[in-house]
C-alpha positions in Angstrom: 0.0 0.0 0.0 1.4 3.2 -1.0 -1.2 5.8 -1.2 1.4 8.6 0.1 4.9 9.6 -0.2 5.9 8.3 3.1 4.9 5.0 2.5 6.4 5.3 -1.1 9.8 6.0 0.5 9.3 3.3 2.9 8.9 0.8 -0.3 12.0 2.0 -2.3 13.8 1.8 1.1 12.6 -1.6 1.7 13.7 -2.8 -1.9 16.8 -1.9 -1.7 17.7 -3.3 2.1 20.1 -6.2 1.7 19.2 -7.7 4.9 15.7 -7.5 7.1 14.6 -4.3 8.8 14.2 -5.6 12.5 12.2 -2.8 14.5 10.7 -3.0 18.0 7.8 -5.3 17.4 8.6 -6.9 14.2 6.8 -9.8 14.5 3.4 -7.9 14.8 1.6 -8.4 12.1 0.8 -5.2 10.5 -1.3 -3.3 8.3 1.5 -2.2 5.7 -0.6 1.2 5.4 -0.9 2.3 8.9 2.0 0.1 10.0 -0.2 -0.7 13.1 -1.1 -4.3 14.5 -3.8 -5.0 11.4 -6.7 -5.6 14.8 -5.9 -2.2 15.6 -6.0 -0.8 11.9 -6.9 2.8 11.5 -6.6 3.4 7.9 -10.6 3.8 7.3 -10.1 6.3 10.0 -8.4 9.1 7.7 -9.6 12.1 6.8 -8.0 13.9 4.4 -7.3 17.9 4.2 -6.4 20.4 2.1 -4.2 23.5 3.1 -2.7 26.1 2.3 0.5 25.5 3.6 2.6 22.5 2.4 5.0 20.3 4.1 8.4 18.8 2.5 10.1 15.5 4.7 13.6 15.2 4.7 14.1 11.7 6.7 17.2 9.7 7.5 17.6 6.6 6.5 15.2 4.0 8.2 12.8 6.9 9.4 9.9 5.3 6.9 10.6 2.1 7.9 9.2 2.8 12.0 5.9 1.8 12.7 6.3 4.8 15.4 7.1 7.7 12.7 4.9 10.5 12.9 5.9 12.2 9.6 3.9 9.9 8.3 0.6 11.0 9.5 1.5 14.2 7.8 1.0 12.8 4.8 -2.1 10.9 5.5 -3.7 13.7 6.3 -2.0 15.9 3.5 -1.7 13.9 0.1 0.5 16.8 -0.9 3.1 16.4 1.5 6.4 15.2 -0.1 8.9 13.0 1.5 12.5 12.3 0.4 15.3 10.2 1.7 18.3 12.6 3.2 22.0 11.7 1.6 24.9 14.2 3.2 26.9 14.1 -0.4 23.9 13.1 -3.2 20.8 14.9 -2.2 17.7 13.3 -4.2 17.5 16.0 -7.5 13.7 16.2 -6.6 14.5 17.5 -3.4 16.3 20.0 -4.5 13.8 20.8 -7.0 11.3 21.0 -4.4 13.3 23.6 -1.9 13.8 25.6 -5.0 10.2 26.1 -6.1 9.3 29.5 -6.9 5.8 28.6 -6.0 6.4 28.4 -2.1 8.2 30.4 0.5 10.6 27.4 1.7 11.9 27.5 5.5 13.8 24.3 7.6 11.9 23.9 10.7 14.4 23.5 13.3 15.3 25.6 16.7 16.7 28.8 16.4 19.5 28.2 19.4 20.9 25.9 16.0 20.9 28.8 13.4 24.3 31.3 12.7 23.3 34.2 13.7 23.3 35.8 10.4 20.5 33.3 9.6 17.1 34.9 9.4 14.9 33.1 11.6 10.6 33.2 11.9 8.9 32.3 15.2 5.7 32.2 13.5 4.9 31.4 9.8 3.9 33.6 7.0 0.7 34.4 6.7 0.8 36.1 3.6 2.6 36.0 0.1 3.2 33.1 -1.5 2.5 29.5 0.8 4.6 28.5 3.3 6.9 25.1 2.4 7.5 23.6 6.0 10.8 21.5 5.7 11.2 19.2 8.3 13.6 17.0 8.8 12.5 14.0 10.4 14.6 11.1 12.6 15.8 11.0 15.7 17.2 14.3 17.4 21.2 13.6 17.0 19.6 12.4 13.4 17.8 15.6 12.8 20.9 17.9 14.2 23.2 16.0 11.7 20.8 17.2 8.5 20.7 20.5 9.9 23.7 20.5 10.1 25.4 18.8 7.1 22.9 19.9 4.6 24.5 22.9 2.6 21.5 23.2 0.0 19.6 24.2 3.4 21.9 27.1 4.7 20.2 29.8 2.5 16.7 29.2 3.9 15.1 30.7 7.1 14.3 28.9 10.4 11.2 28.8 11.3 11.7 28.2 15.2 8.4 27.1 16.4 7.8 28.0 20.6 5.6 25.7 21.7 4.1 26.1 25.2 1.9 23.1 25.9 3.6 19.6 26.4 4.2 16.6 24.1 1.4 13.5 24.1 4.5 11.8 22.3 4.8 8.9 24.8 6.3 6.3 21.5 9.8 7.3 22.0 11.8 9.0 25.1 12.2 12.7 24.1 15.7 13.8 23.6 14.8 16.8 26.1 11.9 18.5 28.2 9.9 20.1 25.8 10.8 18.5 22.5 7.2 17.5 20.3 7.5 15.5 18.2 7.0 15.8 14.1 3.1 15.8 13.5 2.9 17.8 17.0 5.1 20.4 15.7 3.3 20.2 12.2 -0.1 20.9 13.4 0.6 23.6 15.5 2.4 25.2 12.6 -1.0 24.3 10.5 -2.7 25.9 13.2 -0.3 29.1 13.5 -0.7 29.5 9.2 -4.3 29.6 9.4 -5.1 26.1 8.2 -6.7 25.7 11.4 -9.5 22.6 10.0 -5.6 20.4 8.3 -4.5 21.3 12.4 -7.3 20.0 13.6 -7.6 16.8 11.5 -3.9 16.2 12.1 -4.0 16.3 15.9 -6.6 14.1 16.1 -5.0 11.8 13.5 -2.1 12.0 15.9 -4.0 11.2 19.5 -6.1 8.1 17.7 -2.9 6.8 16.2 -0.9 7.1 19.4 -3.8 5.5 21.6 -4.2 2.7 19.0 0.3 2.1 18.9 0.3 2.1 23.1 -2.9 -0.2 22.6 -0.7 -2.7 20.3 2.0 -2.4 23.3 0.4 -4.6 26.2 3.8 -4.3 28.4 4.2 0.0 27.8 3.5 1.6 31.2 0.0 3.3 29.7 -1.6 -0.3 30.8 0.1 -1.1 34.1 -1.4 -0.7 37.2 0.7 1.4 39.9 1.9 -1.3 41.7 3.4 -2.8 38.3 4.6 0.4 37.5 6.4 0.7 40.5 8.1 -2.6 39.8 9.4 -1.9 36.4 
């Protein structure tokens, strides 16, 4: 199933592995759109938006492949949401093509304490001109830092350095940090802040059933011990 460009980047990635991709869990079957436990399939569930605002993946290498990615419900929501594979030395030429289209005002969202200081930074998007192109770059935070960092066809865009105020429901993965969100968190709040406030809404709520329905596949994650077992582990 490969009805969005997440899931199209998680095929090409899978058909060029030369040996299994072994995540947490891998012996779940699962529904290979979703990627959760086919019982707790949400896939019917999806309602799709349009927006104003459009969104651009950059993930690292076996991002796609993680039944826990959240980029991906980006793109269910948004079938206009592109997704590409980061390379340091070959960047994929669509990429590129996309960063450099004249249709969109392009901007890597990433923290501002990470930006030279000569780089212009936004702390809230555009809101008019031409639509904003939210690049995110999506893996793991040392894996995000190292594409900030070692992606020269970014360094002539703005950051757009979202300030969030309200904590992460992101319970999949320990968080780097207090007060990291994680990538459809940050995405619908930047939805929200751009004025596609009915994408935010779907997207958020995309994010909260997916979330209940991955801890729901995890029978041992402290969400369904008691206090006595939590205590214990």
């Amino acid at each position: 199933m490969t009805h969005n460009a997440v899931l199209r980047l998680r095929a090409e990635r899978l058909a060029r592995a030369t040996r299994p991709f072994l995540a947490r869990g891998n012996r779940v079957q699962r529904c290979q759109g979703c990627l959760l436990p086919q019982k707790l399939c949400l896939c019917s569930e999806i309602v799709v938006q349009s927006a104003r605002s459009r969104f651009c993946l950059v993930m690292f290498d076996t991002e796609p492949m993680k039944p826990s990615n959240t980029g991906r419900l980006i793109a269910d929501i948004l079938p206009d949401t592109q997704a590409f594979g980061w390379s340091r030395t070959e960047p994929d030429p669509a990429l590129l093509a996309a960063v450099a289209n004249s249709d969109y005002q392009p901007m890597v969202v990433f923290p501002e304490s990470y930006a030279d200081s000569e780089r212009p930074v936004l702390n809230s998007p555009p809101l008019s001109g031409k639509p904003p192109l939210f690049i995110m770059l999506d893996g793991t935070w040392t894996e995000a830092r190292k594409m900030f960092r070692k992606s020269p066809w970014l360094d002539a865009l703005p950051v757009m350095s979202l300030r969030l105020t309200t904590p992460s429901g992101y319970t999949l993965r320990e968080a780097h940090g207090a007060g990291q969100h994680c990538t459809a968190e940050v995405a619908a709040e930047l939805l929200r802040q751009a004025g596609d406030e009915a994408a935010a809404q779907a997207l958020s709520a995309h994010f909260t059933l997916f979330r209940q329905r991955y801890l729901a596949g995890k029978p041992h994650h402290p969400v369904h011990l008691t206090a006595d077992e939590t205590e214990s582990v």
